[in-house]
C-alpha positions in Angstrom: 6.3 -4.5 -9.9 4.1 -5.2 -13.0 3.4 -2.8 -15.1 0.3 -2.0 -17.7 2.4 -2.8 -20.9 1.3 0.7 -22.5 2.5 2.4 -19.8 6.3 1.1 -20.5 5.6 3.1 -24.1 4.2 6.3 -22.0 6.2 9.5 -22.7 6.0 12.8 -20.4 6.7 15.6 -22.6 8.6 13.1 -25.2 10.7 11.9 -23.3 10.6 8.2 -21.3 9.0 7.9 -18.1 10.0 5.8 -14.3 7.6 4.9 -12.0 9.0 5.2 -8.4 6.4 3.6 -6.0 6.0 2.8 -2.0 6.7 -0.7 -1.6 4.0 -2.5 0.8 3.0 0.7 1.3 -0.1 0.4 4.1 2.1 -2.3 5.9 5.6 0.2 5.4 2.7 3.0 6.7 1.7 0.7 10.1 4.7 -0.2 11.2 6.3 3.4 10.8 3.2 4.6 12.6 3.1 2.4 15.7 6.8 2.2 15.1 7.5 -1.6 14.4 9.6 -3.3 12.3 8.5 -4.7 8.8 10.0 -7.6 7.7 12.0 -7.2 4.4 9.3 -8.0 1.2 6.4 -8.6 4.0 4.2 -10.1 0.6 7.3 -12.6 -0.5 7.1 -14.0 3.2 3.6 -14.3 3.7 3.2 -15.7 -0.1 6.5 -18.2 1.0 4.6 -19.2 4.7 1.1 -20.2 2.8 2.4 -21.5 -0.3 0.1 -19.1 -2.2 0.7 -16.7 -4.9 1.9 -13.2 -3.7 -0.5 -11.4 -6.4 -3.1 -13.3 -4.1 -2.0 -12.6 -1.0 -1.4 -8.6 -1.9 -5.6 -9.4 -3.1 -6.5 -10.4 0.0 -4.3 -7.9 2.4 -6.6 -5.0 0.5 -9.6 -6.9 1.7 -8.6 -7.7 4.9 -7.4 -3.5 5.3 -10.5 -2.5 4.1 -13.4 -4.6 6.0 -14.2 -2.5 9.2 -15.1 -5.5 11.2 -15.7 -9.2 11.5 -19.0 -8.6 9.4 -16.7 -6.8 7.1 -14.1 -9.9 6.8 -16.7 -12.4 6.1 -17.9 -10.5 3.1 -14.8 -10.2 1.6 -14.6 -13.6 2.0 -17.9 -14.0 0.2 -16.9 -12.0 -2.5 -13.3 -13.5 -2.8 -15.2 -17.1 -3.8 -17.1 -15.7 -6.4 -14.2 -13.5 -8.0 -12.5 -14.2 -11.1 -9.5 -15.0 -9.7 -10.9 -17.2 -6.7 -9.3 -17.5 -3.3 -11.1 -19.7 -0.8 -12.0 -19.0 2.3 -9.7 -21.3 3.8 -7.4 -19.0 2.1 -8.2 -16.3 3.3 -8.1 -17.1 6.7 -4.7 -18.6 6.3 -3.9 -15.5 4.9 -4.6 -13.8 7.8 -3.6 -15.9 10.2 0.1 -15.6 8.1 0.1 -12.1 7.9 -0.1 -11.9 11.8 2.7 -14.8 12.5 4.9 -12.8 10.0 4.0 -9.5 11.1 3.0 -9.3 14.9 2.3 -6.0 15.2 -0.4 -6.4 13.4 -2.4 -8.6 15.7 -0.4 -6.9 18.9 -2.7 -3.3 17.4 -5.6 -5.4 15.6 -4.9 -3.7 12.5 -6.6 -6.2 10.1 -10.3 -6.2 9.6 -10.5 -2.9 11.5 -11.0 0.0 8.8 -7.4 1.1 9.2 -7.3 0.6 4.7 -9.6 4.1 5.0 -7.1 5.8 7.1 -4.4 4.8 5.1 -5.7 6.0 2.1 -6.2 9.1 3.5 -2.5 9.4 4.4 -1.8 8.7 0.5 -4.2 10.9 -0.4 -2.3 13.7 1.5 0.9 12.6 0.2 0.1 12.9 -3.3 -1.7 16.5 -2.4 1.9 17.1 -1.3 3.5 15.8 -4.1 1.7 17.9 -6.4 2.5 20.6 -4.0 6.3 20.3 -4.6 6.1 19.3 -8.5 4.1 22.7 -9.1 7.5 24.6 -6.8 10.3 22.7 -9.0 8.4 22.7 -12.0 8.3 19.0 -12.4 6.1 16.9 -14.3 4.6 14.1 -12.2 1.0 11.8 -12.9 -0.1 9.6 -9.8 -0.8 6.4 -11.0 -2.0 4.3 -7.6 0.9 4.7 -4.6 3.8 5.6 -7.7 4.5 8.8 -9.2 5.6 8.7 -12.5 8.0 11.4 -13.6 10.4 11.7 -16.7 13.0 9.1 -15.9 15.8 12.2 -15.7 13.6 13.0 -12.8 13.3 9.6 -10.8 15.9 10.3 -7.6 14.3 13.8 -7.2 11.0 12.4 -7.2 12.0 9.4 -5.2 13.2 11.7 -2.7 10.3 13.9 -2.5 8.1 11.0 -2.6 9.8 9.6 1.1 10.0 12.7 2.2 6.5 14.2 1.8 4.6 11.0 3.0 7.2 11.7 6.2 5.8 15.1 6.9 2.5 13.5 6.6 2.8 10.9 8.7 4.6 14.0 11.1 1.2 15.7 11.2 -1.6 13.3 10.7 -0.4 10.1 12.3 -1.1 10.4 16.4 -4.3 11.8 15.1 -5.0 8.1 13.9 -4.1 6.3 16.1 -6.3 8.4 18.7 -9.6 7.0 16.7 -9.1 3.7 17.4 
């Protein structure tokens, strides 16, 4: 995981800080939803089967998450050619087509290019309300910084722990709720 470098000189109350995180979190968040297996680092193996950089690929799974349709896709294509950093459309769609060879599922539910990003966000939008929930009853410190919770590194296992936990009570509640508006 990178990190921002002035957030390796952070301090919580003065003292250093760790920065426990979901790894792959919206694919970890699909396939315990429809209850599939994820391939171990699902970014490593779609990076490895295109021969393009993983920062790319992770680029291009957020578009590809958040486009609600074909219409959707095809603009963040557009927009991917004229970034920065730019990623063809060729790419992309190898991209795509990679991410559904190494992960099934998600062509088996059409979960790419079909605004499932939104619903997801809302699920880590609920478990960070539920983290905050549980720092404020144990009376520890946490900052959300994306789909991490950084926490005084005295704190990480707790947090950890809570972090797994609360995003499981989450999925407990909201999940078949989901999947029902599809």
């Amino acid at each position: 995981n990178k990190r921002v470098p002035i957030r390796k000189k952070t301090l919580l109350d003065g003292e250093p800080i760790a920065e426990p995180d979901f790894t792959a979190n919206h694919l970890t968040l699909l396939s315990m939803i429809f209850d599939r297996p994820l391939p171990e680092s699902p970014y490593d193996r779609v990076a490895e089967d295109t021969g393009l950089p993983k920062d790319i690929v992770k680029t291009v799974l957020v578009r590809l998450m958040g486009a609600q349709n074909e219409q959707g896709y095809n603009q963040a294509k557009y927009s991917l050619e004229r970034a920065k950093n730019k990623v063809t459309r060729t790419q992309v769609n190898s991209i795509r087509e990679s991410f559904y060879r190494c992960i099934p599922f998600l062509k088996e539910y059409d979960l790419l290019c079909t605004g499932w990003g939104g619903r997801l966000q809302f699920i880590e939008g609920e478990t960070a309300l539920a983290m905050f929930e549980w720092a404020t009853e144990t009376n520890t410190p946490i900052l959300n910084v994306h789909d991490s919770f950084a926490c005084k590194k005295k704190d990480e296992e707790r947090v950890t722990e809570a972090m797994y936990a609360k995003r499981e009570e989450v999925l407990n509640t909201c999940a078949e709720r989901l999947v029902k508006t599809t």
